[in-house]
C-alpha positions in Angstrom: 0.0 0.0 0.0 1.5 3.4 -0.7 1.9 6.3 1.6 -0.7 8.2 0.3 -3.0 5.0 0.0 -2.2 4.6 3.7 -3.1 7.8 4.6 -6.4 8.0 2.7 -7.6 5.2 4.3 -7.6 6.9 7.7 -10.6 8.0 9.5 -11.6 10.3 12.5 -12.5 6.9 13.9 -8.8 5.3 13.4 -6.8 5.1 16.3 -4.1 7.6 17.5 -1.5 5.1 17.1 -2.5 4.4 13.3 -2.4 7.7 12.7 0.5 8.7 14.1 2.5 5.6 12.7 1.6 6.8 9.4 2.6 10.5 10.0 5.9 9.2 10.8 6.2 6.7 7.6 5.3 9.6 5.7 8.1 11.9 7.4 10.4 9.5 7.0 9.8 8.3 3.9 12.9 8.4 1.2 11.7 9.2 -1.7 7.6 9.7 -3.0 7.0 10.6 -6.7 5.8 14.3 -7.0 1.7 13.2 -7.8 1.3 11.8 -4.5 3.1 14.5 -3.0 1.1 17.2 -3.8 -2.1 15.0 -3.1 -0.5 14.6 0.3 0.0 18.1 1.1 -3.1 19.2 0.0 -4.9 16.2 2.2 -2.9 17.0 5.2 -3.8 21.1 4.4 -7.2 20.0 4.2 -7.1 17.9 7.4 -5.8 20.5 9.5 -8.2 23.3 8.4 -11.3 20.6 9.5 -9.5 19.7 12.9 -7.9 23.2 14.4 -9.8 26.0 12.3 -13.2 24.5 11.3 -13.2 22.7 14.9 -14.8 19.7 13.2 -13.8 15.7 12.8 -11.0 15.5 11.0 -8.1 12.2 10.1 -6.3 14.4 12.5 -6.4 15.3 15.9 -5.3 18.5 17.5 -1.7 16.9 19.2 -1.3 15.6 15.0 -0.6 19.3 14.0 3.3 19.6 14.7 3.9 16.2 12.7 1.8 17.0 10.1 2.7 20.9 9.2 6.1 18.9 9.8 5.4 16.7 6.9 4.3 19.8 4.8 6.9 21.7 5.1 9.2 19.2 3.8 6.9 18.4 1.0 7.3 22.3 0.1 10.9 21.6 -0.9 9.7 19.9 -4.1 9.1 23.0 -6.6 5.2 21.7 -7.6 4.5 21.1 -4.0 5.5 24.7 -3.4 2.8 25.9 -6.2 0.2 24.3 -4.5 1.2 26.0 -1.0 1.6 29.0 -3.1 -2.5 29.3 -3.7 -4.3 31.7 -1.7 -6.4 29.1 0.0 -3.4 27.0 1.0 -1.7 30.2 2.2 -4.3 31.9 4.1 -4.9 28.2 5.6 -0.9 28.0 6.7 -1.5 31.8 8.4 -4.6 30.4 10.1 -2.8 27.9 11.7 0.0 30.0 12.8 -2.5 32.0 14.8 -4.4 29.1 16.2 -1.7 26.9 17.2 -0.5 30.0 19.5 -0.6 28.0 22.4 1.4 25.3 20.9 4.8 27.3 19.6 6.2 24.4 18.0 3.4 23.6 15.5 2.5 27.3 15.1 6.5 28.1 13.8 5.9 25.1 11.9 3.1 26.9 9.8 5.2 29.5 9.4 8.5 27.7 7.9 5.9 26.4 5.7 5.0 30.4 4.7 8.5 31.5 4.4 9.8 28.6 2.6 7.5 29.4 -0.1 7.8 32.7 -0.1 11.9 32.3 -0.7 11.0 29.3 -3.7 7.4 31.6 -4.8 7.6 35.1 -6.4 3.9 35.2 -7.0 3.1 33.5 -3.1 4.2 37.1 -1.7 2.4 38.7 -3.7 -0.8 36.7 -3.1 0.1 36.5 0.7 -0.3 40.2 0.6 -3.9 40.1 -1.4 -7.5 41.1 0.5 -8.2 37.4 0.2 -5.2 36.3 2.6 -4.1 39.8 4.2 -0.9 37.8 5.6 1.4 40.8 5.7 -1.1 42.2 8.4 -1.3 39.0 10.2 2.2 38.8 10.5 2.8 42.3 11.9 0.0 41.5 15.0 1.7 38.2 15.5 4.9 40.2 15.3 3.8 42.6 17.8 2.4 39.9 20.4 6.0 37.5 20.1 8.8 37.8 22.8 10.3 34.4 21.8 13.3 34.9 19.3 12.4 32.0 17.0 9.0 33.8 16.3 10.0 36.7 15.7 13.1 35.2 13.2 10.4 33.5 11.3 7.3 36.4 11.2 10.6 38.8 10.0 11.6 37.0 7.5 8.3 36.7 5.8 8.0 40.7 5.9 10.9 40.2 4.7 10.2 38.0 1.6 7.0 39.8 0.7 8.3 43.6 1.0 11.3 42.8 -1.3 10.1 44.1 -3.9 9.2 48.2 -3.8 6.6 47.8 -6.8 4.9 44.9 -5.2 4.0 46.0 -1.7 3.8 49.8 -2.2 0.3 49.5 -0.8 1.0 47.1 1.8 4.1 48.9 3.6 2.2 52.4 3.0 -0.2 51.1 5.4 2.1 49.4 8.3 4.3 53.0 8.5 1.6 55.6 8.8 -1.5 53.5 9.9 -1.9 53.6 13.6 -3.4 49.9 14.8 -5.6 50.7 17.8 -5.8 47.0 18.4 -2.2 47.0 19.7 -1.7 48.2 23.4 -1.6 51.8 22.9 -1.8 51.9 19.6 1.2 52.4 17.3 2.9 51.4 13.9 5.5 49.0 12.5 7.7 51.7 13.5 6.8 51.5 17.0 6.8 47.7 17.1 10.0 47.0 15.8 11.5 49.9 17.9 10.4 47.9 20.9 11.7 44.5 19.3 14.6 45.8 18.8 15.2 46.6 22.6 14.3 43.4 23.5 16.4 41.4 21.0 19.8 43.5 22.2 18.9 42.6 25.9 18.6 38.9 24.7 22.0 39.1 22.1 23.5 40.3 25.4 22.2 37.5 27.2 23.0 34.8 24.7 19.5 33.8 24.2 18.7 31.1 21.5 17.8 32.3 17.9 18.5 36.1 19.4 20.9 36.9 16.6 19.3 34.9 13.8 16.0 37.4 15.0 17.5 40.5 15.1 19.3 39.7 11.5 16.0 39.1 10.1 14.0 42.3 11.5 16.6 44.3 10.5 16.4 42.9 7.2 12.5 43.7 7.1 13.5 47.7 8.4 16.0 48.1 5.6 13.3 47.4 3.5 11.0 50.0 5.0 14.0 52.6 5.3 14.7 52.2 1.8 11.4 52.0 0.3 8.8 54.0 2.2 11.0 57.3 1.1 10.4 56.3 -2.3 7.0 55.9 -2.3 5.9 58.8 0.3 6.4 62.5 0.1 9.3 63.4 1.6 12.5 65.2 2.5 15.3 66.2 -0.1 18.2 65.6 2.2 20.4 67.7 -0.7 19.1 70.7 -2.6 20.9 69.3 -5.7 17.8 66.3 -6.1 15.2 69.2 -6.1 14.7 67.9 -9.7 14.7 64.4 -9.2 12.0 62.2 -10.7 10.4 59.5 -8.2 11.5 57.1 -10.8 15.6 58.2 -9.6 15.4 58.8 -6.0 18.3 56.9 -4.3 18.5 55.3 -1.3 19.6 58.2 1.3 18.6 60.8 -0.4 15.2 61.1 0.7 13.9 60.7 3.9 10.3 60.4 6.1 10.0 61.8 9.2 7.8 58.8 9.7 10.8 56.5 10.3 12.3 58.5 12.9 11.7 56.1 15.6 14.0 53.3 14.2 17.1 55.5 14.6 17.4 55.2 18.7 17.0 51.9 19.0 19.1 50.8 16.3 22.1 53.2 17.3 21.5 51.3 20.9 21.8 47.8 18.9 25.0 49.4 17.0 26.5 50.7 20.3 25.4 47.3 22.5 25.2 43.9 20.3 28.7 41.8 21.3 31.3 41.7 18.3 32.8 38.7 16.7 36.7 38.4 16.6 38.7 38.3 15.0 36.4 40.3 11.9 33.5 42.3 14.1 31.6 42.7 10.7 29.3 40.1 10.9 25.4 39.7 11.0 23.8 41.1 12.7 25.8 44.3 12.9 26.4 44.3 9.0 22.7 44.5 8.9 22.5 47.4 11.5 25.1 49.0 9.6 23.0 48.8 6.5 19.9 50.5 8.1 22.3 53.3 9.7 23.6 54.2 6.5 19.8 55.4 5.0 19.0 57.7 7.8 20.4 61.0 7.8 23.3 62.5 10.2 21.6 66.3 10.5 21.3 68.5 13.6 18.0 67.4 14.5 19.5 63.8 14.9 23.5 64.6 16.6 22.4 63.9 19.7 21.6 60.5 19.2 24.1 59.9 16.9 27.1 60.8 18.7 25.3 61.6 22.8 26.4 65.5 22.7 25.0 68.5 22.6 21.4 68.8 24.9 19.0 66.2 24.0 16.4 68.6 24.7 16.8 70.6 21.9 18.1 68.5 19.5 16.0 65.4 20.2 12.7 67.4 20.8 11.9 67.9 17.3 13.1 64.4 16.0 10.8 62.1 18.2 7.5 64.7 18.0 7.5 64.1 14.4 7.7 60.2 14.6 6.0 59.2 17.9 2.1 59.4 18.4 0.3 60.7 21.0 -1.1 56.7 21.8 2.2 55.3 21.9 2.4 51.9 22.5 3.2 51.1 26.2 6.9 50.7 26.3 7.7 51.7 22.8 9.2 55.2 23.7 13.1 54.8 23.4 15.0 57.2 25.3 18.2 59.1 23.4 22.3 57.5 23.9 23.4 58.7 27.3 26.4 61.1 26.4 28.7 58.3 26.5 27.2 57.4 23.2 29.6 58.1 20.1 28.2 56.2 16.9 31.7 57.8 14.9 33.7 56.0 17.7 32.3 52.7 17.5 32.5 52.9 13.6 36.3 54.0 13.9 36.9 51.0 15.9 35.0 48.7 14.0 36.7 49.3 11.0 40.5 49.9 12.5 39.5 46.0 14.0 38.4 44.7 10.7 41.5 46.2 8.3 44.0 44.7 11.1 42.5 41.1 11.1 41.9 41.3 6.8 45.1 43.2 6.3 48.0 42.7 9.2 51.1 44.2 9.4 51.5 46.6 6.4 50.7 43.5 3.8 49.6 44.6 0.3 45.5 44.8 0.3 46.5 42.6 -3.2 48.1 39.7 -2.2 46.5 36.8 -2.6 46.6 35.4 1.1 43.8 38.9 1.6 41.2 37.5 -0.9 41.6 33.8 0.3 41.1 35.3 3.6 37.5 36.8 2.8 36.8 33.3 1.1 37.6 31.3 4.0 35.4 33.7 6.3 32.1 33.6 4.0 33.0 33.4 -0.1 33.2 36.9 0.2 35.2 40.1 -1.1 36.7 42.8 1.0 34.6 45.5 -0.9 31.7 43.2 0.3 32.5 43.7 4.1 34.2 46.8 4.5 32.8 49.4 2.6 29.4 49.7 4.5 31.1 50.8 8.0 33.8 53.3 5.4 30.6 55.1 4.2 29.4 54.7 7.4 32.1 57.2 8.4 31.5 59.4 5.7 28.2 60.3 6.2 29.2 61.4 9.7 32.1 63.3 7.7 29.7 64.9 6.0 26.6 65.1 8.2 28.6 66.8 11.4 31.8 69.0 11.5 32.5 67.8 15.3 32.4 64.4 14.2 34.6 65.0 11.6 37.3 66.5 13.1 37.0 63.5 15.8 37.8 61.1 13.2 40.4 63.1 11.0 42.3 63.8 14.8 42.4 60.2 15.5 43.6 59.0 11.8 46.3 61.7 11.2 46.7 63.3 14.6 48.8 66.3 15.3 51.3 64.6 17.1 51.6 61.8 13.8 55.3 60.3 13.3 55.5 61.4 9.6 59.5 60.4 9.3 58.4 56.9 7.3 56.6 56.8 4.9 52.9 57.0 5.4 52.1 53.9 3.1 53.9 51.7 5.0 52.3 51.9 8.4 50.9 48.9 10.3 48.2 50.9 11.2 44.6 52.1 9.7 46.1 55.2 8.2 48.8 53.2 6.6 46.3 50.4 5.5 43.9 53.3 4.0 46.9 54.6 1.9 47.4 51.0 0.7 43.8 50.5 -0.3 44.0 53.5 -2.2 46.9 52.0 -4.5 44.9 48.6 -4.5 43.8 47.0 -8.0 41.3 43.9 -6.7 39.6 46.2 -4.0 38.4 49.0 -6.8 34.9 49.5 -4.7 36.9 49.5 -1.7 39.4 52.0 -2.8 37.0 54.7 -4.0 35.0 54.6 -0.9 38.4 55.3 1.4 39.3 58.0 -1.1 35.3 59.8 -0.6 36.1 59.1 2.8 39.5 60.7 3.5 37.5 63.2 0.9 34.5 64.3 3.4 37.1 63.9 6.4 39.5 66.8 4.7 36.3 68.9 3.7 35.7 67.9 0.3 38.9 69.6 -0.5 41.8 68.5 -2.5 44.0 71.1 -1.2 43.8 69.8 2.3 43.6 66.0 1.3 47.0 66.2 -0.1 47.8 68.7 2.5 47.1 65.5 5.6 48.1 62.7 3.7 50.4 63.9 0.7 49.6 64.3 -2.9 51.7 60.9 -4.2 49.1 59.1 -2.0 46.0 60.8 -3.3 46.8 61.6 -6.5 44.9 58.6 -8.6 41.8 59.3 -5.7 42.1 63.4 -7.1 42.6 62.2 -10.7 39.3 60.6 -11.0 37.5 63.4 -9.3 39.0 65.6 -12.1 42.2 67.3 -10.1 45.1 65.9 -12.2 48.0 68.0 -10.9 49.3 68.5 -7.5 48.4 71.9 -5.5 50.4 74.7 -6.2 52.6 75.3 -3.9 51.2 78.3 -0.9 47.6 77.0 -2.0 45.3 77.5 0.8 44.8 74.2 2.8 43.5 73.6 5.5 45.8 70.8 6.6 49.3 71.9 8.9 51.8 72.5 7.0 54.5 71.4 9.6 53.9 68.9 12.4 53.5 69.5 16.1 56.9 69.5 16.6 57.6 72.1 13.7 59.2 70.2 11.1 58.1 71.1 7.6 55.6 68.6 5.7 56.7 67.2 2.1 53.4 68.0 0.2 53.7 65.0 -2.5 54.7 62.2 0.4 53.1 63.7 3.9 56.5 62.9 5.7 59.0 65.2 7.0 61.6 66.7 5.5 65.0 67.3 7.2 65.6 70.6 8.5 67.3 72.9 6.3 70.9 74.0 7.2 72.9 76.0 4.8 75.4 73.3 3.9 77.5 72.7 1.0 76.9 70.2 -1.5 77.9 66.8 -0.3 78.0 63.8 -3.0 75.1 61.2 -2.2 76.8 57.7 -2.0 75.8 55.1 -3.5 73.8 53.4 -1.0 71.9 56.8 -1.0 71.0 56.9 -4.7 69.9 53.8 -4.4 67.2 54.7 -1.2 66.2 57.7 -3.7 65.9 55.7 -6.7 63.6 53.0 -4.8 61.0 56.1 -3.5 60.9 57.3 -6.6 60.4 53.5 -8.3 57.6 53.4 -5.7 56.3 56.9 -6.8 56.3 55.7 -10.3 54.7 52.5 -9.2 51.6 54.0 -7.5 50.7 56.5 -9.8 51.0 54.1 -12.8 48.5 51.5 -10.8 46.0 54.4 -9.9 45.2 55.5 -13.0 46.9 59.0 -13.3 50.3 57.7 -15.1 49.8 55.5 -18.2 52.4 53.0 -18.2 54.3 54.2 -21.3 54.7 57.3 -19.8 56.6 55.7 -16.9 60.2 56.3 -16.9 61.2 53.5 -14.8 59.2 51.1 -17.2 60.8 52.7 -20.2 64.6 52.5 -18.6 63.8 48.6 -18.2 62.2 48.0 -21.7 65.2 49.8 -23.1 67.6 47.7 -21.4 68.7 51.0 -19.0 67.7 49.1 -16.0 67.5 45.5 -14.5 
């Protein structure tokens, strides 16, 4: 007799034991062509609506659920299994169950594996899930809104997650969860307002160690990039440059717009960015890659600095900020107090990236040698683009958003008090790792956003970004923003043109140059010419790999081609 024979032979008369002994031959079952498969699934769909929704004789009892959704769900592996839990009637069924099995956790996550996995192997299911006829989207957000345990909340997050993927597709549906106040929830309140609140909780449990924390918190943050980079788009809202005045809806950008009705995710996920434990050796892992994402949509303004970086009074500058994104029924528990002053998100980036660049790129190795790419491999098939340039334009935007922050960062990458007698390319440190990248050839994504970066840090200016860090290390970076010769000499800069100490800066290297003594000429020996003729090979070399020198206008290559030099 075959399984699905088996099964259709059951009754509500048939004994538990029958029925469970065939749940489990049908779990454990190898292999089962793909007909009876999706006759099973349907059957066992079926079965469950009659026994826990319709509250009628079914095949199955109520204890039958976990096996059975069990059974489903790896039936939905099978792509035509997954179209027929991709119908709206199987779909709003699975959500029905999720709800009603409440007070058994185990078959109600069940239900919603079942959801998710056919959201991820379903395009049309999230659409459909978000339809009149099944309305899941909503019920997930009140089942979202009622979880504590981490595993719920992993799994109602990532079917937000699946079905607001797309901007086009759930316009309507995420229109609704940002500005539609539910008074159903304690309070009252929006997505906003729920996933603040979650987001509390989850850090307290990260800290804790709780099961499934981190795999939650990856999830819902995945689900409020989504919102933070979509809702801008499809709302009315603020130009964050006056240069997109002109921009059509069809252009905007992520960043570049923003809606004050988001404002409640920034304190809670700056308390995530400040409190979640780092990884080591590499601290850029989910979830903070994922909080790092989210931070980089929201603007860095005056009306925001306090919580950003804890200064200034968070009277004033909060005051404005949470009136425009709270309600006046705010859920219970859902207002999130501003950093204490202690808080410095420009810190905690700093460190976070100084951490990762010394674990990717010890010592003062070459960003291209090959040990640095198999190193990203080994740590998740991965480039170094990939993981480092969210928390570099990260730091930009605080470049760029606040001139205190700014000058924080520029003081702790090229302080006053800098030993500039080596050469600034060759430091083991992040400044010497950020001159590297800049010469790199495999990290090109990498390298641009360290040039922006050093960029915003020396005010946009050229002048003063040669001035810090000298022009033979910036001078590919300058070439492709259009500067293609170095500052003339006396050009205002707002770098220092000596050190602390008072020794004069070389403006093409950044190091010191000697004192000058009237002496007379002395003859250089020959170990000397050959120190000289190295920098200058290693001049040659930098600006031929960054663009600004072509290769046959390299003397050091021509020399060697000619047979002048071995």
């Amino acid at each position: 007799m075959s399984l699905l024979q088996a099964y259709t032979s059951l009754s509500s008369s048939s004994s538990r034991s029958t029925v469970s002994q065939t749940l489990r031959s049908i779990a454990d079952a190898p292999t089962i062509d793909s007909a009876s498969c999706k006759a099973l699934t349907q059957l066992l769909l079926d079965d469950l609506q009659v026994i826990i929704i319709d509250a009628t004789p079914s095949r199955l009892s109520h204890d039958d659920a976990l096996p059975a959704l069990s059974a489903v769900k790896s039936f939905g592996k099978i792509p035509h299994v997954t179209q027929v839990l991709a119908s709206a009637h199987n779909l709003n069924c699975l959500m029905t169950l999720a709800t009603k099995l409440e007070t058994t956790p185990d078959a109600s996550n069940e239900a919603l594996k079942c959801v998710a996995n056919t959201l991820l192997l379903s395009e049309v299911a999230r659409t459909r899930l978000l339809s009149e006829e099944v309305d899941g989207g909503n019920i997930c957000v009140d089942i979202l809104q009622k979880s504590s345990a981490p595993e719920h909340i992993f799994l109602v997050s990532r079917i937000l997650f699946l079905c607001t993927a797309s901007r086009h597709q759930s316009a309507s549906f995420l229109q609704s969860i940002v500005e539609t106040q539910r008074t159903h929830f304690p309070g009252g309140g929006t997505i906003v307002d729920v996933i603040a609140l979650k987001f509390e909780n989850l850090t307290a449990s990260m800290q804790a160690g709780v099961y499934m924390s981190r795999d939650a918190m990856t999830d819902l943050l995945k689900l409020t990039f989504n919102l933070l980079v979509h809702y801008p788009m499809l709302a009315p809202s603020e130009i964050q440059s006056p240069a997109l005045a002109d921009q059509a809806d069809d252009q905007k950008v992520m960043g570049d717009f923003w809606n004050p009705h988001l404002n409640g995710i920034l304190p809670p996920l700056v308390h995530a960015f400040q409190a979640i434990p780092l990884s080591t050796p590499n601290p850029l892992t989910s979830p903070l890659t994922h909080i790092i994402h989210s931070l980089i949509t929201i603007p860095v303004n005056p009306s925001t600095r306090s919580i950003w970086f804890g200064t200034g009074s968070s009277s004033e500058s909060t005051a404005p900020l949470l009136a425009d994104s709270s309600h006046a029924d705010e859920p219970e528990g859902s207002h999130i107090e501003p950093p204490t002053s202690s808080t410095d998100c420009a810190s905690r980036a700093y460190e976070i990236l100084d951490t990762t660049l010394a674990h990717f790129l010890p010592g003062n190795i070459d960003p291209d040698e090959p040990a640095v790419r198999d190193l990203c491999k080994a740590e998740g098939d991965s480039s170094l683009d990939e993981i480092v340039c969210p928390v570099v334009m990260l730091l930009t935007r605080f470049c760029l958003g606040d001139d205190d922050a700014k000058a924080r960062i520029r003081e702790r990458l090229v302080p006053a008090s800098l030993d500039r007698t080596h050469p600034l390319e060759t430091r083991p440190d992040l400044l010497g790792r950020c001159m590297r990248l800049l010469a790199s050839v495999y990290h090109s994504r990498l390298k641009d956003a360290t040039g922006e970066m050093l960029y915003a840090m020396c005010d946009s200016h050229a002048t003063t970004l040669a001035g810090y860090f000298g022009y033979g290390n910036v001078a590919g970076f300058l070439f492709h923003k259009g500067v293609v010769t170095a500052p003339p000499a006396g050009a205002a800069s707002g770098a220092p043109p000596t050190t602390a100490s008072g020794l004069p800066i070389n403006p093409i290297t950044g190091t010191t140059e000697p004192s000058a003594e009237p002496t007379q000429d002395v003859e250089m020996t020959e170990e000397e010419k050959e120190r000289e003729a190295e920098k200058l090979f290693v001049l040659f070399d930098r600006l031929e790999r960054t663009g600004v020198l072509p290769p046959s206008q390299n003397p050091y290559r021509k020399a060697i081609q000619q047979g002048k030099m071995r």
